[in-house]
One Martini backbone bead per residue (centre of mass of N, CA, C, O) as a GRO file, in nm:
protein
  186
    1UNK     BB    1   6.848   9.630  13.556
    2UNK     BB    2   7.110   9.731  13.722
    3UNK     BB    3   7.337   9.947  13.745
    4UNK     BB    4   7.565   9.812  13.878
    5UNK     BB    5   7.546   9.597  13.640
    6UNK     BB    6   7.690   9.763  13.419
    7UNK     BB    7   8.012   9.775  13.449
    8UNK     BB    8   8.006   9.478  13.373
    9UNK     BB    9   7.901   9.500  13.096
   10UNK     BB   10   8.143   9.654  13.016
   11UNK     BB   11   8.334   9.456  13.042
   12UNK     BB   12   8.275   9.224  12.923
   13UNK     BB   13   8.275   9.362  12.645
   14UNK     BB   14   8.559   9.436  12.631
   15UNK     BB   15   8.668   9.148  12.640
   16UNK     BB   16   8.505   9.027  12.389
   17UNK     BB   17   8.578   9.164  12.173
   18UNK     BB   18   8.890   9.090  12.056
   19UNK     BB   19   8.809   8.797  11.971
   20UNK     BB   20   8.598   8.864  11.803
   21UNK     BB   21   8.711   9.031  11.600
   22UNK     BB   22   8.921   8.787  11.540
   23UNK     BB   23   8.733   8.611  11.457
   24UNK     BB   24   8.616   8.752  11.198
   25UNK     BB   25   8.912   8.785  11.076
   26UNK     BB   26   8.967   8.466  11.028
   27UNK     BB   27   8.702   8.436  10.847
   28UNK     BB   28   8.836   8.610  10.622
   29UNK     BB   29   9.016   8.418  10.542
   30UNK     BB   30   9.191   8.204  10.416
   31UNK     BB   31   9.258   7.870  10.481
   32UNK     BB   32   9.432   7.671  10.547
   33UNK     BB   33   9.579   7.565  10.256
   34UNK     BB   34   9.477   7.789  10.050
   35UNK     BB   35   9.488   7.886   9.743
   36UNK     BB   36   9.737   8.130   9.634
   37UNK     BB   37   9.906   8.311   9.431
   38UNK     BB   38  10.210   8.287   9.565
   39UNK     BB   39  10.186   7.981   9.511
   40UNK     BB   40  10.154   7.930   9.179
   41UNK     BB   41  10.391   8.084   8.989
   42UNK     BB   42  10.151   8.313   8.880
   43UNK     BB   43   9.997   8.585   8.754
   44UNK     BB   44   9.781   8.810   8.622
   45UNK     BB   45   9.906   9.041   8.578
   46UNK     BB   46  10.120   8.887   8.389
   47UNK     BB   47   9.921   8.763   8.195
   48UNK     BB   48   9.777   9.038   8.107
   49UNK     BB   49  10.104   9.122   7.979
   50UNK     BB   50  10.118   8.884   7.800
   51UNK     BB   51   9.852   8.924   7.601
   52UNK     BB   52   9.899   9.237   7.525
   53UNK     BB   53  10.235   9.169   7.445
   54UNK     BB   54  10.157   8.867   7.245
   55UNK     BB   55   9.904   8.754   7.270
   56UNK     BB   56   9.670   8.500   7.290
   57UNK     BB   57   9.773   8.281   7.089
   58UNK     BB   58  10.051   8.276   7.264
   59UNK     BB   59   9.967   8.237   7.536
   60UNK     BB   60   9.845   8.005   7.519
   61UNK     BB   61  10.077   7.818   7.405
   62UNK     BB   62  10.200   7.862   7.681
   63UNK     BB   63  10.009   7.720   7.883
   64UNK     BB   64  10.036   7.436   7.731
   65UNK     BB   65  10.357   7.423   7.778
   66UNK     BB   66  10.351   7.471   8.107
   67UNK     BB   67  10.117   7.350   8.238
   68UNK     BB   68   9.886   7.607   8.314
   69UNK     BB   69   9.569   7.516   8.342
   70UNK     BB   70   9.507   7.437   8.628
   71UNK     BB   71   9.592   7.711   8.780
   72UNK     BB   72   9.386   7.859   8.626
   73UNK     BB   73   9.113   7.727   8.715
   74UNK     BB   74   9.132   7.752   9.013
   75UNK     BB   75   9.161   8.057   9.048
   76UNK     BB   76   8.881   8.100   8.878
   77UNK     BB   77   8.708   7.912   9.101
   78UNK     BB   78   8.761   8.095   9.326
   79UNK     BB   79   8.724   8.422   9.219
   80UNK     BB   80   8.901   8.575   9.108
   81UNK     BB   81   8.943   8.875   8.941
   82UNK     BB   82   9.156   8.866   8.776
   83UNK     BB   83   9.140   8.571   8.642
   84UNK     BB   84   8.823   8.585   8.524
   85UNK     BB   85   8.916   8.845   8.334
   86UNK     BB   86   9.073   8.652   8.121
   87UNK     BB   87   8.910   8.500   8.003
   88UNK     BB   88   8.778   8.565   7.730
   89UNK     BB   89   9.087   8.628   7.611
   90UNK     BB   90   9.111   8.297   7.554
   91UNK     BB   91   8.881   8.111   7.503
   92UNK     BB   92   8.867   8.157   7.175
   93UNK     BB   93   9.184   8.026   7.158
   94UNK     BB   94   9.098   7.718   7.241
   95UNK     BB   95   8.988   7.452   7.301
   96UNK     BB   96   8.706   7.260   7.368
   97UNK     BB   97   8.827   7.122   7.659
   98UNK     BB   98   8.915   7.432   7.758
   99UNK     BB   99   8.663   7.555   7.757
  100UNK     BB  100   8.494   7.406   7.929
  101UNK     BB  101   8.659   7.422   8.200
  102UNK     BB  102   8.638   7.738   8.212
  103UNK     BB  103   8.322   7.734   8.267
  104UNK     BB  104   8.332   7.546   8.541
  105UNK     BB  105   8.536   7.786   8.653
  106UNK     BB  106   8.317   7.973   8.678
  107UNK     BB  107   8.071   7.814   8.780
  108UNK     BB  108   8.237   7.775   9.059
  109UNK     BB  109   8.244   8.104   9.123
  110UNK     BB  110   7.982   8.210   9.126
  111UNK     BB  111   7.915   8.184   9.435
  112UNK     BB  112   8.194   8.361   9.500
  113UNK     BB  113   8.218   8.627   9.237
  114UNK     BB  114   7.961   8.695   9.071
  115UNK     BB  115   8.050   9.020   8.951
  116UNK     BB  116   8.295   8.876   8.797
  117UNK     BB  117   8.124   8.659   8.634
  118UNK     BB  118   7.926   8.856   8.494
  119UNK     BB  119   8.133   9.034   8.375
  120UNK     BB  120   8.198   8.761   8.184
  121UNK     BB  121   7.952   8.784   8.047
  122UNK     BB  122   7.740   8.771   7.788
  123UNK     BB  123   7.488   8.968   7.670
  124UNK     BB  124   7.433   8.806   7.380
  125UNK     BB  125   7.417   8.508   7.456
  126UNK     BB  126   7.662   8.314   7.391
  127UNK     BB  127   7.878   8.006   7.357
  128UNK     BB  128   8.103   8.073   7.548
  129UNK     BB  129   7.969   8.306   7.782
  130UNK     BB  130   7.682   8.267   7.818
  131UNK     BB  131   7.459   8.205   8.031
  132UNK     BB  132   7.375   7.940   7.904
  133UNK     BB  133   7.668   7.812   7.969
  134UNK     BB  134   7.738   7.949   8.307
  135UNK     BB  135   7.418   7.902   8.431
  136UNK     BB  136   7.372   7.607   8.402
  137UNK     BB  137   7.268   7.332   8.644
  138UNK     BB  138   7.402   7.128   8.477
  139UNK     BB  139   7.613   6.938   8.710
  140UNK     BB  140   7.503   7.057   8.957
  141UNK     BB  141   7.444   7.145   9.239
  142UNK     BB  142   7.195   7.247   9.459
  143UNK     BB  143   7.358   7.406   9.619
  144UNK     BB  144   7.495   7.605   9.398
  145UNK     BB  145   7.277   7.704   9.278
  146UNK     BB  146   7.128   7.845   9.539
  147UNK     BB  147   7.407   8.021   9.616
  148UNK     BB  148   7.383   8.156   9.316
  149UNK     BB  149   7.140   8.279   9.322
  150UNK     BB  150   7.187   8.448   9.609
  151UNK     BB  151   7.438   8.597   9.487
  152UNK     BB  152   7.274   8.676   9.218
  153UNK     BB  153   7.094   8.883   9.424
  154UNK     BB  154   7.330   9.109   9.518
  155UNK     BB  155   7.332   9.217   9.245
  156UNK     BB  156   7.354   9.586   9.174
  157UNK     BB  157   7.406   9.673   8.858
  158UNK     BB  158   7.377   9.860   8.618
  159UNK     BB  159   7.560   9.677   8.383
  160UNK     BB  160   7.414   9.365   8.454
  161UNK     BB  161   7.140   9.329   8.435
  162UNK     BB  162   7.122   9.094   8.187
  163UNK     BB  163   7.346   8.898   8.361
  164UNK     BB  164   7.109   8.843   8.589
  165UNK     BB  165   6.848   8.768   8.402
  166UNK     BB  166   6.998   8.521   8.248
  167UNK     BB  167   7.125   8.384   8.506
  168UNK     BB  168   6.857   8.326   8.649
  169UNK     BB  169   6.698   8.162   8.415
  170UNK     BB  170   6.885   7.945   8.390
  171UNK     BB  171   6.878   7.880   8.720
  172UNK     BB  172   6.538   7.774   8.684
  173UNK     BB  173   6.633   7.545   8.526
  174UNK     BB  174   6.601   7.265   8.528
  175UNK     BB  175   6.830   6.972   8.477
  176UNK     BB  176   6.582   6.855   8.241
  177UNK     BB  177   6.522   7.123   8.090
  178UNK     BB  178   6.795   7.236   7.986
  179UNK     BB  179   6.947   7.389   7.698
  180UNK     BB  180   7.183   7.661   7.718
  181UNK     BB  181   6.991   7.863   7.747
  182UNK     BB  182   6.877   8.194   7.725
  183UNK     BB  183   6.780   8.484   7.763
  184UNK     BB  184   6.923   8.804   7.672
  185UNK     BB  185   6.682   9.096   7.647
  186UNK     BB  186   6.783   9.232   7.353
   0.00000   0.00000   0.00000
C-alpha cells in the first residue's frame, strides 16, 4: 500500500463508520412491530407490585380475570428480564394448563434470555420449575436445542452453576429418550 493512497482509506474509513454505527444500532432494536411492554397494557414492575401487596393467588385470579395470560406468556417468551423472573411467584398459584403454558414460555426464551431463565430454574430440579420440566429439548425444535445450547453455554455465573450443568444435562438428551427429569446435581 502507498502511503498516498493512505488518507484515501481513513477517510473512507471515516465515511463508513457512521452507517455501520447505525447499522449496528438499527440491529440491536427490536424489528418494526415487535412487541413492547409499552404496549401491552400491563408492566412487571405493576404486577410485581400486585403479588408483593395482594399476593400471588389474588394477582392470579386477576390475570384470569382481565384474560391478561396471552400477555404474560408472550412477555415471558420474549425473554424480558422482569416477566420471566414473576412466573416462580405464579406457576404455583395457576392451574395445570396454565402452569404447563409458562413453562413453554419459559422454554421459548431460553435461548434468548437464557442467564433470566436459568435464574428461576429450581436447583433441586422440581416439578414446576426445574431443569428437567424447563430445558428438555421434547416438543421444541432442533433449531430451539442447537440455539439453547449455545446460549447456556455462555452464561458464567457461579450461583447458576447446578442450574446450567442440570439445563445442559436435560438438553442432551434425544428427544425420544427425554425422561423429563434431569440430575439436580446436589
Amino acid at each position: 500500500m502507498h502511503l498516498r493512497s493512505f488518507p484515501r482509506l481513513m477517510l473512507l474509513v471515516a465515511l463508513l463508520a457512521p452507517p455501520v454505527g447505525l447499522t449496528a444500532l438499527a440491529a440491536s432494536l427490536p424489528p418494526a412491530g415487535a412487541p413492547t411492554e409499552a404496549g401491552m397494557g400491563m408492566r412487571a414492575r405493576a404486577l410485581a407490585r400486585q403479588i408483593h401487596e395482594d399476593g400471588p393467588e389474588t394477582t392470579v385470579h386477576a390475570l384470569d380475570t382481565s384474560k391478561s395470560w396471552p400477555q404474560l406468556r408472550r412477555a415471558v417468551a420474549a425473554g424480558w428480564d422482569g416477566w420471566v423472573t414473576l412466573v416462580p411467584e405464579l406457576i404455583a398459584h395457576v392451574d395445570d394448563p396454565t402452569a404447563r403454558s409458562l413453562r413453554t414460555a419459559l422454554r421459548q426464551a431460553l435461548p434468548r434470555n437464557p442467564h433470566a431463565v436459568l435464574s428461576v430454574v429450581d436447583p433441586g430440579n422440581g416439578p414446576l420449575l426445574g431443569a428437567g420440566a424447563l430445558c428438555t429439548p421434547h416438543g421444541m425444535s432442533t433449531r430451539w436445542r442447537t440455539s439453547s445450547i449455545r446460549a447456556i453455554s455462555m452464561v458464567h455465573d457461579i450461583h447458576l452453576t447446578h442450574q446450567v450443568t442440570d439445563c445442559t444435562a436435560a438438553l442432551s438428551l434425544s428427544g425420544s429418550t427425554a425422561t423429563g427429569r434431569a440430575d439436580s446435581g446436589t
